[in-house]
C-alpha positions as CSV (number, residue, x, y, z in Angstrom):
1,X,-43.5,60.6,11.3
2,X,-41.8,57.5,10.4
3,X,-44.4,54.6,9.6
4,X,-43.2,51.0,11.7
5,X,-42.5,48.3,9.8
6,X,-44.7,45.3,10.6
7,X,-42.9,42.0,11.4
8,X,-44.2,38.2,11.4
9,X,-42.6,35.3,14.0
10,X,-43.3,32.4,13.2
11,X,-42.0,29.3,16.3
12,X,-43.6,26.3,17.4
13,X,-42.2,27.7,21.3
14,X,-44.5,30.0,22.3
15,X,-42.0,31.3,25.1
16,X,-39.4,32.1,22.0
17,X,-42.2,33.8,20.7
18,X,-43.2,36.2,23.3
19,X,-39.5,36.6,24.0
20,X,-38.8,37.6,20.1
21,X,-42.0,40.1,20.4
22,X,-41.2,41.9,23.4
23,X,-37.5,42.0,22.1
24,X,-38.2,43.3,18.4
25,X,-40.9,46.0,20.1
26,X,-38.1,47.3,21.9
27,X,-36.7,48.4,18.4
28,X,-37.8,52.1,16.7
29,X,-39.7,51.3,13.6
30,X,-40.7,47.7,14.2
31,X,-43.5,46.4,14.8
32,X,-43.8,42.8,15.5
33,X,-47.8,41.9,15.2
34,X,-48.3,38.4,13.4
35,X,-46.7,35.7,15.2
36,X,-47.9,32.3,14.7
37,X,-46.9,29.0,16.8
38,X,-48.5,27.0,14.2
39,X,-46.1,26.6,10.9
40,X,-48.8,26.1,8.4
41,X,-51.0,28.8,9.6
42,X,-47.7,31.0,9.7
43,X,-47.1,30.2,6.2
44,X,-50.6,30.6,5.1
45,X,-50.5,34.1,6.0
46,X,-47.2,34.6,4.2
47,X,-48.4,33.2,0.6
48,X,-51.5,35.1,0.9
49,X,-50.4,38.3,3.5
50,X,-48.6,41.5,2.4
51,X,-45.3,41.1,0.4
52,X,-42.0,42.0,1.0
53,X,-41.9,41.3,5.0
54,X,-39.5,40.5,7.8
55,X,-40.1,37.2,8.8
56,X,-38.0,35.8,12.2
57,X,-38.5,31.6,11.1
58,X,-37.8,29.2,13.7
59,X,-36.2,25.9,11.7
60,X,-37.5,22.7,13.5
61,X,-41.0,22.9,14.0
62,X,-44.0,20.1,14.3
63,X,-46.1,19.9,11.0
64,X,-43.2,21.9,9.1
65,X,-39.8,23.0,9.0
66,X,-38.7,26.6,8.6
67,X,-36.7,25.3,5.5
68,X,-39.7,24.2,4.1
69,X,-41.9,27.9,4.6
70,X,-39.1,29.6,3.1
71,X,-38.6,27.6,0.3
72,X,-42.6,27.7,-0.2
73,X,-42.5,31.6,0.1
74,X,-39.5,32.5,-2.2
75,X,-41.9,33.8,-4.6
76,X,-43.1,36.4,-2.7
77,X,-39.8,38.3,-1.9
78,X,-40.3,38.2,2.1
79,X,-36.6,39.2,4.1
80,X,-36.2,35.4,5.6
81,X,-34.3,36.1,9.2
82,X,-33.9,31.9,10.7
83,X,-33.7,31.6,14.0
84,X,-32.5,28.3,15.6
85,X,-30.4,26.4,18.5
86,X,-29.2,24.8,16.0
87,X,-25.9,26.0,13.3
88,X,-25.4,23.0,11.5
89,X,-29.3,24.7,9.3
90,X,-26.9,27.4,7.9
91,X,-26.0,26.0,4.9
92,X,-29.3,25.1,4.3
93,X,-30.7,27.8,5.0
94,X,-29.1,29.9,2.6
95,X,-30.1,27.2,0.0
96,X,-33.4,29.0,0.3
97,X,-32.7,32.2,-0.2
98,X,-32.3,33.0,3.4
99,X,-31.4,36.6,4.0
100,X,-30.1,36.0,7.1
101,X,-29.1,33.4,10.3
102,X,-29.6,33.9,14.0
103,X,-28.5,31.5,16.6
104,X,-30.1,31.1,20.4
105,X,-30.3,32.2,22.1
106,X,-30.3,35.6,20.3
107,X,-29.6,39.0,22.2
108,X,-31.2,42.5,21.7
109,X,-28.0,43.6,20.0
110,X,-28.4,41.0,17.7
111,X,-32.0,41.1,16.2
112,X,-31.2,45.1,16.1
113,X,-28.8,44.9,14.1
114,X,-30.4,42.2,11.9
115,X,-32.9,43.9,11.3
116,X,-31.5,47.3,10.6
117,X,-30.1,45.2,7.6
118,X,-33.4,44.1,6.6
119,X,-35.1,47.9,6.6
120,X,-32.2,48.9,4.5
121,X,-32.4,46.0,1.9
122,X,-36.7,46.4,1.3
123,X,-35.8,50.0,1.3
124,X,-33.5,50.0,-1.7
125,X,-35.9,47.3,-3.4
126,X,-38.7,49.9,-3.0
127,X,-36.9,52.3,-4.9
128,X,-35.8,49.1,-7.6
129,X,-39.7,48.9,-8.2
130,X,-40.7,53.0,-8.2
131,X,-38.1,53.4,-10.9
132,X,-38.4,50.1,-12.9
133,X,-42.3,50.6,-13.4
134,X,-43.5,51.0,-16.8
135,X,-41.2,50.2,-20.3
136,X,-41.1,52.3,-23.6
137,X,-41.5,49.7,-26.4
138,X,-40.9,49.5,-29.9
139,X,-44.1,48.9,-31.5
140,X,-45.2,47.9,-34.8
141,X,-48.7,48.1,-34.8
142,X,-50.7,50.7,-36.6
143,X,-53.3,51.4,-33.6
144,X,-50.8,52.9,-30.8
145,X,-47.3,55.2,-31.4
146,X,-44.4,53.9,-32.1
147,X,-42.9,54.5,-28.9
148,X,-45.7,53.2,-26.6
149,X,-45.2,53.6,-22.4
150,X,-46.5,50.0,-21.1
151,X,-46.7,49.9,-17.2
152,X,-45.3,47.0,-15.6
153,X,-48.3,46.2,-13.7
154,X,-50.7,46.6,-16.7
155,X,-49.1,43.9,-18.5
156,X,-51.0,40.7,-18.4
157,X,-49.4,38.2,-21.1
158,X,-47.3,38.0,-23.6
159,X,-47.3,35.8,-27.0
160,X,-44.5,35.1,-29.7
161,X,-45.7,36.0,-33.2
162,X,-43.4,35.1,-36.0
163,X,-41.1,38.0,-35.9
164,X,-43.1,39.9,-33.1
165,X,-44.9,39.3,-29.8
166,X,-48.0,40.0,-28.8
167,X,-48.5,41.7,-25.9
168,X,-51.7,41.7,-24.0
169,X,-52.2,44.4,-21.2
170,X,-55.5,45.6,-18.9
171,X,-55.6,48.3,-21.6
172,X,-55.2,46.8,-25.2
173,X,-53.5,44.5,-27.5
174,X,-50.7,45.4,-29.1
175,X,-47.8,44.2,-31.9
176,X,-44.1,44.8,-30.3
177,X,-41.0,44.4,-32.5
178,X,-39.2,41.6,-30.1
179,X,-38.6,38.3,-30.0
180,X,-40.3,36.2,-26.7
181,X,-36.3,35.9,-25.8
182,X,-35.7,39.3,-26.1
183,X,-38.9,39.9,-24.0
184,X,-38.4,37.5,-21.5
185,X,-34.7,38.7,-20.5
186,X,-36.1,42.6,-20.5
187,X,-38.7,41.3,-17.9
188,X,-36.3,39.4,-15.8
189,X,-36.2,41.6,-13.2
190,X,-39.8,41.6,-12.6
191,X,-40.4,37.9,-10.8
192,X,-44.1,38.3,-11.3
193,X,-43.5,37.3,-15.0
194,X,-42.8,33.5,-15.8
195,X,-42.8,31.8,-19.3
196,X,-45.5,29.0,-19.3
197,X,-44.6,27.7,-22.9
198,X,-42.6,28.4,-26.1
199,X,-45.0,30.9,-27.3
200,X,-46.4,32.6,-24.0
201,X,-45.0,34.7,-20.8
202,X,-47.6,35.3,-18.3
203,X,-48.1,37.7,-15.6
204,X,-48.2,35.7,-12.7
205,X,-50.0,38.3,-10.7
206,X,-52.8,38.5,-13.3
207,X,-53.7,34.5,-13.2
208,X,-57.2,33.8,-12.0
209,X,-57.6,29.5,-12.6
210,X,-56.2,27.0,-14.5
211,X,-57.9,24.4,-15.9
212,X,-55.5,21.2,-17.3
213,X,-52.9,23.0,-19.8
214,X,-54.5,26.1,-20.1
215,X,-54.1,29.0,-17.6
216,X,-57.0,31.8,-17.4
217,X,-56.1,35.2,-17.0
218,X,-59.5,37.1,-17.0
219,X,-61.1,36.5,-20.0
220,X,-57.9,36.1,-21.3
221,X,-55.7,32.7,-21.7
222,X,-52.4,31.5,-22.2
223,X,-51.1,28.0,-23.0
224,X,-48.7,26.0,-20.5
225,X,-46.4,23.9,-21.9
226,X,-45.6,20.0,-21.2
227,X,-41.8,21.0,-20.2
228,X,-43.1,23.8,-18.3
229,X,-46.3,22.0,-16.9
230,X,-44.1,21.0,-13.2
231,X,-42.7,24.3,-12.0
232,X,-46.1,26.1,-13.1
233,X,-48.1,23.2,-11.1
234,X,-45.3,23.9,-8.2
235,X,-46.2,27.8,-8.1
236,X,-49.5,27.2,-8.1
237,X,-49.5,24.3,-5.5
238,X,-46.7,27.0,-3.2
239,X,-49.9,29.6,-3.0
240,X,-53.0,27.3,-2.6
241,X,-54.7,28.3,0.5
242,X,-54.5,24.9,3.2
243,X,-56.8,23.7,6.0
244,X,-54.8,23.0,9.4
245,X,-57.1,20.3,10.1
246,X,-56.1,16.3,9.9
C-alpha cells in the first residue's frame, strides 16, 4: 500500500488555506497536514521539521514573505511550489531555488499536476541518496585497509594534512591520500558538507555549538575561518529556532 506523502501550506489567508487543503486531499498520495497562517511559525517548522517536503508558499505575507522562507530553507532541500495573485514574483522566485510557480486562483488540475512533478523529483533524489551512501577511499594509514568503505553519514569532519587529510568519522580517525580540494569536490554532492576554513570541511549535520571561531562537533572541533566566518554565521542564523512573540 502506497504510503501518502505529507504536504505543508504555508498562507497568511486562512480561506486560501482551507481551499489548498481540501483541494490537495482530493489528490491519491498526498496528504496535506501542516498548514500554517503564521510565516514564521511556518518556517520554523520547515528549518527544524522533516526534510525533503512539498511546501505550497504563499509570497506576500505579514511578518515575512514567501521569498524570504525559501531562501531561509534552501538548505534543507524542501520541493518549493509558490503560490500567488501575483506573476510579476516569478523571476524571483526562481532566484530562490523555487521548484515551481502557481498563479490564483489555482484549479484542481493545476496543483495535480504540480504535484505529480514534485513526487517524481524527491523520488529520483531518494534513489540519488540510497546509491550515493558510503565512499571507498584510498587510505594511507597503517590502522584500517587500504581500501576503506566510509559511510556518508558517518563522516563528521575533515582536515588537510600536508599531503593528506584527515578524516574524522563516528567510528575512527583516519589518514586518506587526498588533498582538502580533491575532497571537497568528491563530497559536493552531499550539501550537508561545507568547508569552514582552509584546513577543515565539516559535516554540517554533525555540528552541536559554536562558540566564536571554533565550531564543536561532539567532542570534536573544527576551525572556521575569517573569509568563511559570514556564510557559516548565515547557516547557522537560517536554522536558529525563533519566538513569534514582539
Amino acid at each position: 500500500m502506497e504510503t501518502n506523502l505529507n504536504l505543508t501550506i504555508i498562507d497568511d489567508n486562512i480561506a486560501e488555506v482551507s481551499y489548498l487543503k481540501s483541494r490537495c486531499n482530493e489528490i491519491p498520495g498526498i496528504q496535506a497536514d501542516n498548514c500554517f497562517t503564521n510565516a514564521i511559525m511556518g518556517l520554523n517548522y520547515l528549518l527544524h521539521g522533516p526534510d525533503k517536503q512539498i511546501v505550497l508558499l504563499d509570497i506576500e505575507m505579514s511578518g515575512l514573505s514567501g521569498l524570504q522562507v525559501a531562501e531561509k530553507v534552501i538548505h534543507r532541500n524542501h520541493y518549493i511550489i509558490f503560490t500567488t495573485a501575483h506573476p510579476r514574483y516569478a523571476l524571483e522566485a526562481f532566484s530562490v531555488h523555487a521548484n515551481n510557480y502557481l498563479c490564483k486562483p489555482i484549479e484542481l488540475e493545476d496543483i495535480s499536476l504540480a504535484l505529480d512533478r514534485a513526487k517524481a523529483n524527491l523520488a529520483s533524489k531518494t534513489v540519488t541518496a540510497e546509491t550515493d551512501e558510503y565512499l571507498y577511499l584510498k587510505v594511507t594509514d597503517s590502522k584500517v585497509p587500504e581500501r576503506y568503505r566510509v559511510s556518508i553519514k558517518d563522516i563528521i569532519s575533515i582536515k588537510g594534512a600536508n599531503n593528506n587529510v584527515e578524516i574524522q568519522t563516528t567510528k575512527l580517525k583516519f589518514k586518506a591520500y587526498y588533498t582538502l580540494k580533491e575532497m571537497m569536490i568528491c563530497l559536493s554532492r552531499f550539501p550537508q558538507f561545507i568547508q569552514t576554513h582552509k584546513s577543515y570541511i565539516v559535516n554540517a549535520n554533525s555540528i552541536t555549538s559554536i562558540q566564536g571561531h571554533t565550531l564543536r562537533m561532539g567532542q570534536f572541533t573544527a576551525l572556521i575561518g575569517d573569509c568563511y566566518q559570514t556564510e557559516i554565521m548565515d547557516m547557522i542564523d537560517s536554522c536558529t529556532f525563533r519566538t513569534t512573540r514582539i
